[in-house]
C-alpha positions in Angstrom: -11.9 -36.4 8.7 -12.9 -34.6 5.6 -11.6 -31.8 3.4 -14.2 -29.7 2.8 -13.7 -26.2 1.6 -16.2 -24.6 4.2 -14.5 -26.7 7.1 -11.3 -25.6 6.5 -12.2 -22.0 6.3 -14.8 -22.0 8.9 -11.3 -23.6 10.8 -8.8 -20.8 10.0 -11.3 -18.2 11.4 -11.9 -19.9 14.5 -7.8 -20.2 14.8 -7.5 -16.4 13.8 -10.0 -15.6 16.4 -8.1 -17.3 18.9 -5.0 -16.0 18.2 -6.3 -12.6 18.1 -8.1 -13.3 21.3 -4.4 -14.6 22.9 -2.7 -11.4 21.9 -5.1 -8.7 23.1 -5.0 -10.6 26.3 -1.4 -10.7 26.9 -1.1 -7.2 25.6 -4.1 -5.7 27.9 -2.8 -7.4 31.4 0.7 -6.0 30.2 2.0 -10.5 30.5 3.9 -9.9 27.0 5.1 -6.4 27.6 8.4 -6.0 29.7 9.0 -2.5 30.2 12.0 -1.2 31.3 12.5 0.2 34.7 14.7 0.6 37.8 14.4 -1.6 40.9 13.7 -0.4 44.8 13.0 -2.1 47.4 10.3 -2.3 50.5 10.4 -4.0 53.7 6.6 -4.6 54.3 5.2 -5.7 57.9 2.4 -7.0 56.4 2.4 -7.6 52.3 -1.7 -9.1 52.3 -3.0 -9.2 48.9 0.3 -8.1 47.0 1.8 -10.6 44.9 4.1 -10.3 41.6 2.7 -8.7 38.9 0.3 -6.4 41.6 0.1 -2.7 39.9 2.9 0.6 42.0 0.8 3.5 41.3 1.8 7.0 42.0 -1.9 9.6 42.1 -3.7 7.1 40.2 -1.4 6.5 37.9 0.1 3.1 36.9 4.7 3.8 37.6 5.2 0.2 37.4 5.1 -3.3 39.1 5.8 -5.9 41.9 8.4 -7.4 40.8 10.0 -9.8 43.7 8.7 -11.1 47.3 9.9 -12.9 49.9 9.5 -13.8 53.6 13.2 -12.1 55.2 13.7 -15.8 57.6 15.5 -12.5 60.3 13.0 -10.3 60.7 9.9 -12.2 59.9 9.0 -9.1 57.4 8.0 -9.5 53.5 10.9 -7.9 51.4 9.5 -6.8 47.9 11.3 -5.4 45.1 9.6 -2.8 42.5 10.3 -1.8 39.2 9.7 1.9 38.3 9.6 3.3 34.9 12.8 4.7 33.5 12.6 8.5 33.6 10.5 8.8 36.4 12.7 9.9 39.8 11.4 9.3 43.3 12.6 12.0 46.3 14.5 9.9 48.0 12.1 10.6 51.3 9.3 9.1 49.7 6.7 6.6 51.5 5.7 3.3 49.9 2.0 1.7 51.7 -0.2 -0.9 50.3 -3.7 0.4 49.4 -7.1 -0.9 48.6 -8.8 -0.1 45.8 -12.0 -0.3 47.6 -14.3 -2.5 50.1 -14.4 -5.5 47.8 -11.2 -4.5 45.6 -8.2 -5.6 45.3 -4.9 -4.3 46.4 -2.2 -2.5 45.2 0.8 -0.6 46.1 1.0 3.5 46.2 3.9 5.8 46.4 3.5 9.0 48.3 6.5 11.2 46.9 8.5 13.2 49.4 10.0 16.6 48.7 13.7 15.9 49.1 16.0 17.5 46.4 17.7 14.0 46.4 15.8 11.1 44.1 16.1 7.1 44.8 19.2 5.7 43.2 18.6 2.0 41.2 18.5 -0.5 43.8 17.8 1.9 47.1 15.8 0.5 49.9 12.6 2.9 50.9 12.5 2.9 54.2 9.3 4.9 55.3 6.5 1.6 54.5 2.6 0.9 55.6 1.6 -2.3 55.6 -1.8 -3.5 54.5 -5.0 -2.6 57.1 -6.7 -5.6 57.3 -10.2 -5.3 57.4 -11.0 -8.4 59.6 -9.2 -7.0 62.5 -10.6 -4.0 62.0 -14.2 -4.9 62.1 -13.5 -7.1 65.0 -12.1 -4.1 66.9 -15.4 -2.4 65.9 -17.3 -5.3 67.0 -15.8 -6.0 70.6 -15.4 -2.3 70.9 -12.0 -2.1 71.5 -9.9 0.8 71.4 -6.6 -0.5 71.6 -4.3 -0.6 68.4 
């Protein structure tokens, strides 16, 4: 190993680099960043291509994140929990559904606000849900020319 002025500095820069490189990463997928926010929660039929971490938008607009899912072992469903920004109050008639961002995109989940006069307290349960469409069975219906649902 040798000592070399140029190595050393030609070193530091590449460790700079990377460390610079690290931070804009965690900073632009939001890993680093815990904002704060108020849990609900979803009962999902169907939770396909949600996971923790997966983006709750309300008209486009990033509100906040998955934050919890499980498999309920009683009624076979996929309970989620959400975290929505502080400040930000929900009618409490509001619809939660899972939405594709397009044919080859991923998913994500949307919030359709309601117009109640009464908002979502911390920890409420939204009870109007739609699952994810999956576009197999769909296709296949198109295919065999079904028009059962």
């Amino acid at each position: 190993m040798s000592d070399s002025p140029t190595e050393v500095v030609v070193g530091g820069v590449v460790l700079a680099v990377a460390l610079g490189f690290l931070a804009y990463a965690s900073q632009a997928t939001g890993f680093g960043a815990r904002s704060s926010g108020y849990p609900l929660t979803a009962s999902f039929r169907s939770a396909e291509g949600v996971s923790v971490g997966t983006d709750v938008r309300l008209g486009g607009v990033k509100i906040g994140t998955v934050t919890g899912m499980e498999l309920n072992p009683t009624t076979f469903r996929a309970d989620t929990e959400i975290s929505i920004l502080n400040g930000l109050e929900l009618p409490d008639d509001s619809a939660i559904t899972i939405a594709s961002e397009g044919l080859l995109g991923g998913s994500f989940v949307e919030i359709v606000p309601g117009g109640s006069p009464f908002n979502y307290e911390p920890g409420s349960e939204i009870e109007d849900t739609q699952s994810a469409v999956s576009l197999v069975s769909l296709l296949l219906k198109f295919v065999s020319g079904s028009s059962e649902q």
